[in-house]
C-alpha positions in Angstrom: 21.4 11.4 -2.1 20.9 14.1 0.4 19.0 14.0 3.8 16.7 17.2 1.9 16.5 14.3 -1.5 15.4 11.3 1.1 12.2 13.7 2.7 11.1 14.4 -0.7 10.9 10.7 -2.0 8.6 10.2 1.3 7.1 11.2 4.5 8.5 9.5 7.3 7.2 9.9 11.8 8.8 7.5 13.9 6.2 6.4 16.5 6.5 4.7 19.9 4.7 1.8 19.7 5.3 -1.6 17.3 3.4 -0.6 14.3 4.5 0.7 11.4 1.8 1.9 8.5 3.1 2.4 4.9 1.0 3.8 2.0 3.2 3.4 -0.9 0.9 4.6 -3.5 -1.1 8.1 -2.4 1.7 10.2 -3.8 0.8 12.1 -7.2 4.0 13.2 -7.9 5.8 13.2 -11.6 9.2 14.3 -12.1 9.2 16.6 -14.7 11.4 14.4 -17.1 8.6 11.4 -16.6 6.1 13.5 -16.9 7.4 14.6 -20.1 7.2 11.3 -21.0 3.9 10.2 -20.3 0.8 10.3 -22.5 -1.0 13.2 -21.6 -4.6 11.0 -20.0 -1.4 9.3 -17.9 -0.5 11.9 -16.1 -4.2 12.3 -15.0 -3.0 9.3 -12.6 -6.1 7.3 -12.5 -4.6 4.4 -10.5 -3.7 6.4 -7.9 -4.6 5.3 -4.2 -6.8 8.2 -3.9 -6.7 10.1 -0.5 -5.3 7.3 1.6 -3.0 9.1 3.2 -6.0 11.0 4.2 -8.3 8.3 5.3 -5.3 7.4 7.5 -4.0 10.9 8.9 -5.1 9.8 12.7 -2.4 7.5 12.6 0.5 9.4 14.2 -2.2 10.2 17.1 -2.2 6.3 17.9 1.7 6.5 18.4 2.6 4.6 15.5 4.8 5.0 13.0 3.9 6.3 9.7 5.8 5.7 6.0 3.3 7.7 3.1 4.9 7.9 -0.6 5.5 11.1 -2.3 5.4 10.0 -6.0 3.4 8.6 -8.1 3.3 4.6 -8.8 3.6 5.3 -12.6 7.5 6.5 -11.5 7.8 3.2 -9.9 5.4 0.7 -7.7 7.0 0.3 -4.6 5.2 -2.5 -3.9 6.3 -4.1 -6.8 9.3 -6.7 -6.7 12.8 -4.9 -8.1 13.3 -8.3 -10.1 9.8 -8.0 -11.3 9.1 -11.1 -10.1 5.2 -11.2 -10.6 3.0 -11.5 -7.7 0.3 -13.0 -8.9 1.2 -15.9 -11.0 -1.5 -17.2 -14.0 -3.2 -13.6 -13.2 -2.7 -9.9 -14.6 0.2 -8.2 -13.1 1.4 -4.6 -13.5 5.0 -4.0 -14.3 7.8 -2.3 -11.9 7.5 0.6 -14.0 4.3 0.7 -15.1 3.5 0.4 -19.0 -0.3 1.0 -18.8 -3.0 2.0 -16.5 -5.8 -0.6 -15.1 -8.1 -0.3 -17.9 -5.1 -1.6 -19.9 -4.6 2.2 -21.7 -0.6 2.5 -22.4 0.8 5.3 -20.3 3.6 5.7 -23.0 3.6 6.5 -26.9 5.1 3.8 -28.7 9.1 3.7 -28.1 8.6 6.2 -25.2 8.6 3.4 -22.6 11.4 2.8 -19.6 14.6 1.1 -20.9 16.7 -1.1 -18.7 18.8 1.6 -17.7 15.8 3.9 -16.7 14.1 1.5 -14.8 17.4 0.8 -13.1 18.0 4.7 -12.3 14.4 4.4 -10.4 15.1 2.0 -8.5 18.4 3.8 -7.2 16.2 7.1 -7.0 12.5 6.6 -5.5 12.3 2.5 -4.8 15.4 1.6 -2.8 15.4 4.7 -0.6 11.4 3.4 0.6 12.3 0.2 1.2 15.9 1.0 3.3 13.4 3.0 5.7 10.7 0.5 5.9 13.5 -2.1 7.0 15.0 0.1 9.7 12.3 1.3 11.0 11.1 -2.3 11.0 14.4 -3.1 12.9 14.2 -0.1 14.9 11.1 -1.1 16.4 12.1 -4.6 16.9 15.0 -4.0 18.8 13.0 -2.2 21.0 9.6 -4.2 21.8 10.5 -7.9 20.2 8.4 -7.6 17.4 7.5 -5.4 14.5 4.0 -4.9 13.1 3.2 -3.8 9.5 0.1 -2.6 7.8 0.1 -1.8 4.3 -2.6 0.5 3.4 -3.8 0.5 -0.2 -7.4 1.4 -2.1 -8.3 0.4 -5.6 -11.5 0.9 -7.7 -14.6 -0.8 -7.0 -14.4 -2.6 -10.6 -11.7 -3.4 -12.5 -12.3 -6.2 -15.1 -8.4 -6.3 -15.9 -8.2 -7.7 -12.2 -11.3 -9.1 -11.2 -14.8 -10.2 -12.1 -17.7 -8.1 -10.4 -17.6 -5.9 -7.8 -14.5 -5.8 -5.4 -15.7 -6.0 -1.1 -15.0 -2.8 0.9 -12.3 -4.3 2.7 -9.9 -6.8 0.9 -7.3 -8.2 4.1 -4.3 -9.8 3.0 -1.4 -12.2 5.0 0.1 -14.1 1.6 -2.3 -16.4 2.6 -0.5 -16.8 5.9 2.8 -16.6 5.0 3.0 -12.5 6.3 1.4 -12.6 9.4 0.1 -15.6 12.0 -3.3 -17.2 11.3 -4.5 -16.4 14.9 -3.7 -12.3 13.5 -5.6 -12.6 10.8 -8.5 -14.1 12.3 -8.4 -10.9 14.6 -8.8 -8.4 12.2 -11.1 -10.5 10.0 -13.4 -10.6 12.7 -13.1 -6.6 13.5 -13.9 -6.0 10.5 -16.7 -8.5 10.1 -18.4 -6.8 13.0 -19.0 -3.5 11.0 -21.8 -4.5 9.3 -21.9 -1.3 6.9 -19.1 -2.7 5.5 -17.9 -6.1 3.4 -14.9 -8.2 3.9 -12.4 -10.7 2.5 -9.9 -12.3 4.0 -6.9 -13.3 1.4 -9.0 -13.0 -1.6 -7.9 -11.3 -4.6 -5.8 -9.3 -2.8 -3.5 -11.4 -0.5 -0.2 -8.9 -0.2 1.9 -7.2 -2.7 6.0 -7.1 -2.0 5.8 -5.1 0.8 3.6 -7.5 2.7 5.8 -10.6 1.3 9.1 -9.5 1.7 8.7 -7.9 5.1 6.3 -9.9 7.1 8.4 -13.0 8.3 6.6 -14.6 11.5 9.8 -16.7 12.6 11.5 -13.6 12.8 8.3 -11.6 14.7 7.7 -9.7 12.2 4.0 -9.6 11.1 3.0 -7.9 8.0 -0.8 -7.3 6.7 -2.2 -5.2 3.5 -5.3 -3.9 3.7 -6.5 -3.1 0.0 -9.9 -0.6 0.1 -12.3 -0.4 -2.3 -12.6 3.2 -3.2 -16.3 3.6 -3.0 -16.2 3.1 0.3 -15.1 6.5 1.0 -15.0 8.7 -1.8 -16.3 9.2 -5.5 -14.2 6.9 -8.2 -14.8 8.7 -11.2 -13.8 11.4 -10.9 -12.2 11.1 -7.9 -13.7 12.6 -5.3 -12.7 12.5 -1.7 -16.1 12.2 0.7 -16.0 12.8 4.0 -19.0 11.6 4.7 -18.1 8.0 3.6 -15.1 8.5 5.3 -16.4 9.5 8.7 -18.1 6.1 8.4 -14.7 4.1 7.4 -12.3 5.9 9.4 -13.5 4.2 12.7 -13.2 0.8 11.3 -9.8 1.2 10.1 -8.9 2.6 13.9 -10.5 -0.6 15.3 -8.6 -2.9 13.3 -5.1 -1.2 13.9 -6.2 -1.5 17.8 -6.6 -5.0 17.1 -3.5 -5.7 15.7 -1.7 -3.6 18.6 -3.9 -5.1 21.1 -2.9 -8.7 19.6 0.8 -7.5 19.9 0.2 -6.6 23.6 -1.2 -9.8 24.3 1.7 -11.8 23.0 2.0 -13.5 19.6 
């Protein structure tokens, strides 16, 4: 795969400070061959992440570094394990390659779903390439401060039955229930967030880390991982989706304070 192949799976700064910020599923991309494939309400791509890269374009301004997807999660989930080992055990999972949307709508006509050897070529294509820069820039930054920080930033509906009961909080923090990141981190950015009262907050709820968060974030080693899943009415119109900047304005400065805290918290020492 080309250098030109490797921009167009991703967009990829490096930054100059120990935090790295991946948004694995903004991108709304569909080859044209899975597109094809798709039923046509799929490729409306209602589970997308809506706008996060968006919420999160200051980023690069606060000298970190910055991984955002290109394609769509219905290619592949890159947050999804490639053994499709399933995250949440005893709960509702979606596949590696997705087979339907959140309201449990299938995203392919019958027989028109990913075979082995499909979902095998995405991995080699879109999934593997994502992950290979997440870990060197993980090591990259390592070798140079002594630790490596990673926030995974995701949004979701308000409501989704499929997932959970009720409404979802505004701001869903995960560690793997402190298996990503240290207890004294978490309790940091619980409490930053806690303090905008505008906005609820969850600490390892129902959202406690997807792969990214698991696989990467490995304390012993100094490297602390977080996911931060949003729900989407806190900054934009769900259906349809609808980016609002006013919402936004209001978010935005929370999500700055709580990637200060995890920088100031790195600063500080572990």
């Amino acid at each position: 795969m080309s250098d030109k192949q490797i921009r167009e799976l991703f967009r990829f700064q490096e930054g100059d400070t120990p935090l790295l910020l991946s948004v694995p599923h903004a991108g709304t991309y569909l080859p044209g061959e899975i597109a094809a494939a798709l039923l046509p309400e799929a490729r409306e791509l209602p589970d997308t992440d809506w706008y996060v890269d968006r919420l999160y374009d200051f980023v690069p301004e606060l000298g970190a570094s910055l991984i955002v997807a290109n394609h769509s999660r219905y290619v592949i989930d890159l947050n999804r394990a490639p053994d499709q080992q399933t995250l949440y055990p005893g709960a509702d999972n979606t596949e590696l390659c997705p087979l339907s949307d959140f309201d449990r709508r299938p995203l392919y006509p019958p027989g028109g779903e990913p075979g082995g050897a499909e979902i095998a070529r995405r991995l080699d294509a879109y999934w593997r390439p994502y992950h290979r820069q997440i870990r060197r820039e993980l090591e990259r930054i390592k070798d140079r401060f002594g630790l490596a920080l990673l926030f995974d930033a995701h949004s979701i509906r308000s409501k989704v039955p499929r997932f959970f009961d009720g409404r979802l909080p505004d701001l869903n923090l995960g560690t793997a229930d402190g298996a990503s990141a240290p207890d004294a981190l978490a309790r940091r950015l619980y409490e930053t967030a806690e303090a905008e009262s505008a906005f609820s907050v969850v600490l390892n709820g129902r959202f406690k880390g997807g792969f990214i968060t698991r696989h990467y974030g490995d304390p012993q080693a100094h490297i602390h991982a977080v996911q931060l899943e949003l729900a989407q009415a806190s900054y934009m119109d769900e259906i349809p989706p609808r980016y609002r900047p006013e919402r936004a304005r209001r978010l935005r400065p929370v999500l700055k304070r709580l990637l200060g805290a995890i920088s100031e918290w790195a600063e500080k020492g572990p």
